[in-house]
N, C-alpha and C positions, 0 to 999 in steps of 0.2 A: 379446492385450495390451489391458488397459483403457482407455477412453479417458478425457483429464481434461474434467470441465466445464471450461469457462472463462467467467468472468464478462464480460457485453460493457461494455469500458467506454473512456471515453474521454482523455487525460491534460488534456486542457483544463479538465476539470469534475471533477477530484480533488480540489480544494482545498478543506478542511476536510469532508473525508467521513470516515467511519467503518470501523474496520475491525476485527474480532473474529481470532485468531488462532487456527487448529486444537488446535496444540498451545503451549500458554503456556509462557513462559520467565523465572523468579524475579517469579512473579507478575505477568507483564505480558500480559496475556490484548485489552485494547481501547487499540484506536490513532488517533491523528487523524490523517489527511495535514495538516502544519502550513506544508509549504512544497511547491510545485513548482519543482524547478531546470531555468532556462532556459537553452540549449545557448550559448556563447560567440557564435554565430551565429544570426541569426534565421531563416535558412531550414533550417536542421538540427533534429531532431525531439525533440523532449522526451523524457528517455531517465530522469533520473532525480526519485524522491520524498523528501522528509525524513517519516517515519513519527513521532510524538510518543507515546510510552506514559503512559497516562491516567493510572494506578498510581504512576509516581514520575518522568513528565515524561524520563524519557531518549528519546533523538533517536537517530535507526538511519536511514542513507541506502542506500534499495532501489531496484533498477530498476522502473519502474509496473507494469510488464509481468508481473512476480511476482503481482502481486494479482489477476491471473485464475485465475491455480490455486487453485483451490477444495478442495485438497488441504494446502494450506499458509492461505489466508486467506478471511476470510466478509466479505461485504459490510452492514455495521450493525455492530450492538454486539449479539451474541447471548448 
């Protein structure tokens, strides 16, 4: 069974990073994290990202956790 890289990364310090996507979807290939959503609670763990597509600004909310699979996204704008 292969194994996935995973990117080390951390949800505190996503905000306004960069993100190239493996495989593009109606043209939307580089993404900005534009927002980090904080949990209702402050001691509960940051679970999700607002992703912003460079291309035509559309907003897609993923768990951060996705953007270590290196299979699915790259870290910069490649």
């Amino acid at each position: 069974m292969p194994s996935k890289k995973i990117n080390p990364l951390s949800p505190k310090k996503l905000l306004l990073s960069k993100w190239t996507a493996v495989h593009p979807v109606n043209k939307r290939k580089h993404f900005l994290v534009s927002k980090v959503i904080l949990p209702e609670l402050p001691e509960e763990a940051i679970e999700f990202v607002e992703l912003e597509a460079v291309f035509d600004k559309v907003i897609q909310t993923i768990s951060w956790r996705d953007l270590k699979n290196t299979e699915i996204w790259l870290q910069g704008w490649v």
